[in-house]
C-alpha positions as CSV (number, residue, x, y, z in Angstrom):
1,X,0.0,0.0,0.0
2,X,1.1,3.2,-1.0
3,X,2.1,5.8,1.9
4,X,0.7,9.2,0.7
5,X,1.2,10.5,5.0
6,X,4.1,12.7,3.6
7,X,1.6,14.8,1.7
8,X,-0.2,15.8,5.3
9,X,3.1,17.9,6.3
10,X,1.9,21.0,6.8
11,X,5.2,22.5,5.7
12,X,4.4,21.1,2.0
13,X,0.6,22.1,1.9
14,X,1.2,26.1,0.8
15,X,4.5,25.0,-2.3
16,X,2.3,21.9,-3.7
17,X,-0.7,24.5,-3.7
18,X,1.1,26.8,-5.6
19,X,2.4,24.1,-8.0
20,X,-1.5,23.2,-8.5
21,X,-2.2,26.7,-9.0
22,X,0.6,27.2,-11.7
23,X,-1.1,24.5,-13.5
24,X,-4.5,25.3,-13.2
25,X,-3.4,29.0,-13.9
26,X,-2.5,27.7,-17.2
27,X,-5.6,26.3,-18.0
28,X,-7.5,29.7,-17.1
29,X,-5.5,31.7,-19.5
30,X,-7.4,29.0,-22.1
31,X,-10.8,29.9,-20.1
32,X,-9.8,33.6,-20.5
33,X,-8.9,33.6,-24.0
34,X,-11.2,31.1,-25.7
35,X,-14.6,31.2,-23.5
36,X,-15.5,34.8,-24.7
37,X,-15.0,33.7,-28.4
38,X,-17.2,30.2,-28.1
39,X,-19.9,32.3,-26.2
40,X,-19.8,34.7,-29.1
41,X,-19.9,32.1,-31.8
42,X,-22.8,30.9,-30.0
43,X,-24.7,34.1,-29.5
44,X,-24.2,34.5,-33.3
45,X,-25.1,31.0,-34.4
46,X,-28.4,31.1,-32.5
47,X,-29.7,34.7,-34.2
48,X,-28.9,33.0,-37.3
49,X,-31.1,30.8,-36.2
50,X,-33.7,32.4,-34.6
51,X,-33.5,35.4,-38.0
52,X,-33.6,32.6,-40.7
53,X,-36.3,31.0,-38.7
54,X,-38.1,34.3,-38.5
55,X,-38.2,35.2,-42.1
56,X,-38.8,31.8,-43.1
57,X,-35.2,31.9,-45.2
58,X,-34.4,28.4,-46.6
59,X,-30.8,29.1,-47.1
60,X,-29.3,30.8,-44.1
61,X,-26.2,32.4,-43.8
62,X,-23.2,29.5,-43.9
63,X,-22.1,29.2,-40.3
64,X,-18.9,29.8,-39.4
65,X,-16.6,27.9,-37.6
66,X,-16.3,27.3,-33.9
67,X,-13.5,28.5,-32.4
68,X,-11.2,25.9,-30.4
69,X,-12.7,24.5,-27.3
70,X,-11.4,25.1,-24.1
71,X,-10.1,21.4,-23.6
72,X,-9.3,19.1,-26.0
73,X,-7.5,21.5,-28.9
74,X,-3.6,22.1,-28.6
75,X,-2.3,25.6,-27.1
76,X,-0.9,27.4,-30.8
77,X,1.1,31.1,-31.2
78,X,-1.8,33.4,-31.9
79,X,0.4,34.9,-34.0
80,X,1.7,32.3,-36.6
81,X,-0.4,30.1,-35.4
82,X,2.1,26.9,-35.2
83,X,1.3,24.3,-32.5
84,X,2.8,24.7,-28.7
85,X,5.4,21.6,-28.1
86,X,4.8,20.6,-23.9
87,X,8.2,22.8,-23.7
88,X,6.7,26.0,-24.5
89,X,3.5,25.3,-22.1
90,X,5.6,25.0,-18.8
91,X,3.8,27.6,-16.5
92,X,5.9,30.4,-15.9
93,X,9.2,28.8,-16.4
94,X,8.4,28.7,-20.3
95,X,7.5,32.5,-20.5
96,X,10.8,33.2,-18.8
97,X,13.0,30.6,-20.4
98,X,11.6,32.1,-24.2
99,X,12.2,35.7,-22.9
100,X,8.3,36.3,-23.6
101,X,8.7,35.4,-27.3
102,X,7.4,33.2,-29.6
103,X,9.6,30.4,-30.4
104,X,9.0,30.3,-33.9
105,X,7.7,33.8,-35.0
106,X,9.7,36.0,-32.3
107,X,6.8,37.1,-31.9
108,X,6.0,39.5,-27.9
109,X,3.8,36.9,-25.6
110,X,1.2,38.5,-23.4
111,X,2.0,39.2,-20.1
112,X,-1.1,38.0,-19.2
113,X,0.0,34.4,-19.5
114,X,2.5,34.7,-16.7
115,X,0.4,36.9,-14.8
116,X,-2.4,35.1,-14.4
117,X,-0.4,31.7,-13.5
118,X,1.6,33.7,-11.0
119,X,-1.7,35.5,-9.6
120,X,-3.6,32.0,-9.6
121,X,-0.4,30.1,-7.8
122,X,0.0,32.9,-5.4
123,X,-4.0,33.4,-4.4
124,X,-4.0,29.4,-4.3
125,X,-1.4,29.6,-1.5
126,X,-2.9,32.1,0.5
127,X,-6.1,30.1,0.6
128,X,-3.7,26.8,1.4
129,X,-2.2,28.8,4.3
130,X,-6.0,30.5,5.5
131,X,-7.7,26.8,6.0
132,X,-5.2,24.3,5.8
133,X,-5.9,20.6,4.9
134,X,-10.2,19.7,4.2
135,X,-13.3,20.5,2.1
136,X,-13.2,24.3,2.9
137,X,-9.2,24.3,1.5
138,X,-11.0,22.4,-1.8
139,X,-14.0,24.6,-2.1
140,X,-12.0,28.0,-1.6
141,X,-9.8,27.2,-4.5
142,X,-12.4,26.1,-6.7
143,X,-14.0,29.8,-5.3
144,X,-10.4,31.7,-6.1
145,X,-10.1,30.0,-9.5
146,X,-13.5,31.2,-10.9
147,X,-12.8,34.2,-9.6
148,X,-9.2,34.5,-11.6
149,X,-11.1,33.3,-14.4
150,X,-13.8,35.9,-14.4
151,X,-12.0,39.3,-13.9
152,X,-9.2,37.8,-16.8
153,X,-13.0,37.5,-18.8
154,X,-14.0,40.7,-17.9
155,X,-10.7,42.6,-17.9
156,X,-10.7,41.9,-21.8
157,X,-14.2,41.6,-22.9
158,X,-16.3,43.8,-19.9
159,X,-18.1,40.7,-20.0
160,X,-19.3,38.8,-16.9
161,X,-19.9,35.3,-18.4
162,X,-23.2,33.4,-16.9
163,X,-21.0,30.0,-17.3
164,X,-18.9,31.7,-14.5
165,X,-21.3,33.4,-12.2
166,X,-24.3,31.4,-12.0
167,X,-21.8,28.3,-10.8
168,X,-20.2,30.2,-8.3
169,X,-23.9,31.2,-7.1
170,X,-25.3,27.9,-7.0
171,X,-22.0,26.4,-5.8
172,X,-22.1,28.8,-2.7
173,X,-25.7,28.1,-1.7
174,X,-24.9,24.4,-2.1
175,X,-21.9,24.0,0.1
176,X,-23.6,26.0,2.8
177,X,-25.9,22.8,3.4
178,X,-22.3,21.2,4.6
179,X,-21.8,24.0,5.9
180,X,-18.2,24.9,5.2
181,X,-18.5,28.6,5.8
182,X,-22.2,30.0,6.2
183,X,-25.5,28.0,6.9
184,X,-28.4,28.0,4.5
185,X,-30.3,31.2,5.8
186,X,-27.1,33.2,5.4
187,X,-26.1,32.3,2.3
188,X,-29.3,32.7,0.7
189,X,-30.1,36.0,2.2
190,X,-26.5,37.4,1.4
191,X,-27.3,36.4,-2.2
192,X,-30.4,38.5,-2.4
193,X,-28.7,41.6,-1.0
194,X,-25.7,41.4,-3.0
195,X,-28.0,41.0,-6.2
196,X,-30.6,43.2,-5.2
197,X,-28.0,45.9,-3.9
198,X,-26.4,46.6,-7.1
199,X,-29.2,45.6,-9.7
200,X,-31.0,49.0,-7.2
201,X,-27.8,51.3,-7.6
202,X,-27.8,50.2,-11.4
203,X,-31.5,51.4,-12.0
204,X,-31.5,54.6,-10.0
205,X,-28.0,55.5,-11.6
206,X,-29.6,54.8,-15.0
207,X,-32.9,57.3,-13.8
208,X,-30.5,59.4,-12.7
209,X,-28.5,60.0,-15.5
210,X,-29.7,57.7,-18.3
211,X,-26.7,55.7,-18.4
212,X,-25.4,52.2,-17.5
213,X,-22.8,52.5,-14.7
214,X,-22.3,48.4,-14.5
215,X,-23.5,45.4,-15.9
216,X,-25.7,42.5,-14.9
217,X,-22.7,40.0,-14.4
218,X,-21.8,42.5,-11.5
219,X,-25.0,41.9,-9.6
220,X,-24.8,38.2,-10.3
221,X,-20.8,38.2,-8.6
222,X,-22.3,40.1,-5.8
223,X,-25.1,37.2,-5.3
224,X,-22.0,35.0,-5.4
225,X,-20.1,36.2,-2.8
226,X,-23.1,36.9,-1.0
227,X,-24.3,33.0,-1.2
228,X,-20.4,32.2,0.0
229,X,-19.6,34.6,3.1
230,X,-23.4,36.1,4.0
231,X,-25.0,39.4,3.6
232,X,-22.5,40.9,6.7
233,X,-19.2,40.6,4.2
234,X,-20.9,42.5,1.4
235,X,-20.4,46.2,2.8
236,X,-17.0,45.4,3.3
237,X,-16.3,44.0,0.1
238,X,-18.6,46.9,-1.5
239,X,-16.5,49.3,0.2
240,X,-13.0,47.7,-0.5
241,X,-14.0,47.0,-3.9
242,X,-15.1,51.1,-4.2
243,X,-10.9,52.0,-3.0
244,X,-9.5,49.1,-5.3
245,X,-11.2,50.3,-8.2
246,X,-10.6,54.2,-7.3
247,X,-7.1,53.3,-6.7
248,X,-6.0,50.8,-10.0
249,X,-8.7,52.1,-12.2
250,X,-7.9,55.8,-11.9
251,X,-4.3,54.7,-12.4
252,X,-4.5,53.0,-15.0
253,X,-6.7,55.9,-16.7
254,X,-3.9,58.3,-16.0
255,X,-1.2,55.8,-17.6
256,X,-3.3,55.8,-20.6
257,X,-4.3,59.2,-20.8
258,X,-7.9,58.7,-20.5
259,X,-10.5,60.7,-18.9
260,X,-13.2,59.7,-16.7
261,X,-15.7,58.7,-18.9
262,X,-13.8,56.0,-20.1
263,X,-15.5,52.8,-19.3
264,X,-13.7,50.1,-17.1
265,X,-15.4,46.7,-15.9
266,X,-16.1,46.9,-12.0
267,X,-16.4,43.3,-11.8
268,X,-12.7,42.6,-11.3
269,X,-12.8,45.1,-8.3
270,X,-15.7,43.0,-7.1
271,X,-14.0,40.1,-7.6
272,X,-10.5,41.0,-5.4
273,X,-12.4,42.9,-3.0
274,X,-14.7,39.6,-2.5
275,X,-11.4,37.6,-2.4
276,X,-9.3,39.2,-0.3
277,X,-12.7,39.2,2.2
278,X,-12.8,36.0,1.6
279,X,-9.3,34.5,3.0
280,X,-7.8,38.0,5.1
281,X,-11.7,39.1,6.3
282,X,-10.9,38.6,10.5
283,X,-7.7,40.3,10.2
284,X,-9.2,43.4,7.7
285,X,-12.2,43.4,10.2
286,X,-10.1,44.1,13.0
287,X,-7.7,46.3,11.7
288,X,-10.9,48.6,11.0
289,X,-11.7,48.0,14.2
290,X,-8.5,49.5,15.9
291,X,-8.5,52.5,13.0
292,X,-11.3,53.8,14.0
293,X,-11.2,52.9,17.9
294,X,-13.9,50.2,18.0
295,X,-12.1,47.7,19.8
């Protein structure tokens, strides 16, 4: 019988973490890349559908291909398009070893492929180090990778996909039957105020002003982070969420040279803000408490 005890030494929980998260990093740079083209293919495909359907046309447009799934096709340059070999699709080690080039083109590589892996690897860690060995160790990374995965999505696109949200939603309300981190009644109520408190701001903004200050993917990561932590962690994250995005965001305008106006997707703020709740909440909640003299 195989002895897997060594893998219970709490001094190798957080580096075999991060190993997993390097990996898994990898394979949300695919979510972030090829999910929002798939989705579009398919949003395209069905008014095709639904159009030909609705003028009776017998010869609809020709579809168009799908674009690669997020599994089963091979990792290629975008670029030159030639096929990955496993030695370029090392996590981090092959971004550094190729200098963030192309092997075969020369071609600039994102930095968002060593970003995220690093991001994903280090955030996997802190959850490791938060809850230690058990379910709520496996249920916040599953919670931290979606989340990755999402503000990657909405970072490029300003999209907030369903296929991310929902799940994270559902999966929240689900695991507080266990419960791992909230029982039922909180989870549930926490998702209805973090829906319900954005989808209000977003109408009365819109009355206000006739414009759309956030979309509906925003209210649905609310609900999410709601349905994991309860309605009592969503003023925090609201709130620390509000400073992240005042404090990236309007940096990142100035580096750009762009005013104001300029659109930027909220949900990533949400996202961090909900995060770092998530896994540093008791230490943020009394460090508030001692700023302001309430302990």
């Amino acid at each position: 019988m195989i002895d897997f005890d060594w893998l219970r030494v709490p001094t190798l929980l957080i580096p075999l973490t991060g190993l997993l998260g390097l990996l898994v990093g990898s394979f949300l740079n695919v979510v972030i890349l090829r999910l929002p083209r798939r989705l579009e293919h398919e949003w395209r495909t069905q008014a095709r559908e639904f159009l030909a359907a609705e003028t009776r046309d017998e010869t609809p447009d020709p579809e168009e291909a799908a674009p690669p799934d997020l599994v089963f096709t091979g990792s290629h340059c975008p670029h030159c398009k030639h096929a990955l070999s496993p030695f370029d699709n090392i996590p981090l080690l092959s971004w550094l070893a190729l200098r963030g080039r192309c092997r075969y083109c020369k071609t600039p590589i994102s930095w968002q492929y060593p970003l995220v892996e690093l991001l994903t690897a280090l955030a996997s860690m802190a959850v490791a180090w938060k809850f230690g060995y058990g379910w709520p160790l496996a249920a916040g990374l599953v919670f931290t990778w979606i989340l990755v995965a999402a503000s990657g999505i909405d970072v490029r696109t300003q999209l907030l996909p369903d296929q991310l949200t929902l799940p994270l939603l559902w999966l929240g309300l689900l695991i507080s039957l266990v419960p791992l981190f909230v029982v039922p009644p909180t989870a549930i109520v926490g998702a209805a105020i973090g829906y319900l408190s954005l989808w209000s701001v977003y109408w009365l903004f819109k009355l206000l002003t006739g414009k759309e200050g956030m979309g509906y993917g925003d209210f649905k990561l609310l609900g999410a982070l709601g349905a994991w932590m309860g309605a009592m962690s969503l003023l925090p994250i609201i709130l620390l969420s509000s400073l992240i995005g005042a404090i990236v965001g309007g940096t990142a305008l100035a580096l750009r040279g762009k005013d104001r106006s300029t659109p930027i997707p909220f949900g990533p703020f949400i996202a961090a803000a909900g995060w770092a709740w998530f896994v540093f909440g008791d230490w943020l909640g009394a460090f508030y408490a001692r700023l302001f003299g309430l302990a």
